[in-house]
VEXDREN-2710 file (C-alpha; in Angstrom, 1 decimal):
% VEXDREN-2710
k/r/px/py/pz
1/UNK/-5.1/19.7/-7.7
2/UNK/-1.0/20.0/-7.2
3/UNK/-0.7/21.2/-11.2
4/UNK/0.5/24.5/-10.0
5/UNK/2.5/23.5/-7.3
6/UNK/3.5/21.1/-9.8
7/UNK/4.4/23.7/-12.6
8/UNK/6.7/25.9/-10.1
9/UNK/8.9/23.1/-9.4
10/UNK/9.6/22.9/-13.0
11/UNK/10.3/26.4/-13.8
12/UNK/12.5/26.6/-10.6
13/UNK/14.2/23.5/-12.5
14/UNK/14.5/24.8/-15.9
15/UNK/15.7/28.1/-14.8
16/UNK/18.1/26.3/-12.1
17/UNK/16.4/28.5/-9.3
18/UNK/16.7/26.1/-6.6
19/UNK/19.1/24.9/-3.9
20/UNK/19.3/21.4/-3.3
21/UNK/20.6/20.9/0.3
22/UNK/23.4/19.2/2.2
23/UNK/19.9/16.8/3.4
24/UNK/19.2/16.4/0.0
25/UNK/22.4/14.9/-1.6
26/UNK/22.9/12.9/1.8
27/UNK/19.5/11.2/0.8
28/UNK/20.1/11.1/-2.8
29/UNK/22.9/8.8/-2.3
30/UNK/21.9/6.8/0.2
31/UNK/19.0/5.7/-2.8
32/UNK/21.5/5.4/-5.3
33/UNK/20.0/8.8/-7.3
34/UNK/21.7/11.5/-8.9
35/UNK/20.7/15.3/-9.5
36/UNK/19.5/14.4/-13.2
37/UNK/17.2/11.8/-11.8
38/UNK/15.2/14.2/-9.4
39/UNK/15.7/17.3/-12.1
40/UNK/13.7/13.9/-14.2
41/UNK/11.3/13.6/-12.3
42/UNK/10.0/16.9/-11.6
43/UNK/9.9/17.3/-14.8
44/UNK/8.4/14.2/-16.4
45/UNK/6.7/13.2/-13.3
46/UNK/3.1/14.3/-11.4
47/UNK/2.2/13.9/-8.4
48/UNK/-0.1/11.5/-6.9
49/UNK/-0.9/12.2/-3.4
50/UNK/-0.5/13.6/-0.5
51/UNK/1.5/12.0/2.1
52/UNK/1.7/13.2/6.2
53/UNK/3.6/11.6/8.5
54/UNK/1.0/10.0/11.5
55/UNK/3.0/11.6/13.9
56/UNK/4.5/14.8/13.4
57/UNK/1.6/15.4/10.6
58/UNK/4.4/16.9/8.4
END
């Protein structure tokens, strides 16, 4: 269902086409994770559902 949302994210990764925000490392550290863990993830990783938050349905 997400494969080729999936797939983007890791040709944006490979090719280093992405910008990873302010937000992002501010988060990242606060979890104790570095920019080879995500750039892991994405591409070892699937995804498993959908998630919306109950009150802004983001």
């Amino acid at each position: 269902m997400f494969g080729r949302i999936l797939n983007r994210m890791r040709e944006k990764v490979r090719t280093r086409q992405y910008i990873m925000t302010l937000h992002a490392e501010e988060e990242m550290n606060n979890d104790g994770l570095s920019i080879y863990d995500v750039e892991h993830v994405i591409l070892t990783g699937k995804i498993v559902e959908r998630q919306k938050d109950p009150i802004t349905a983001e």
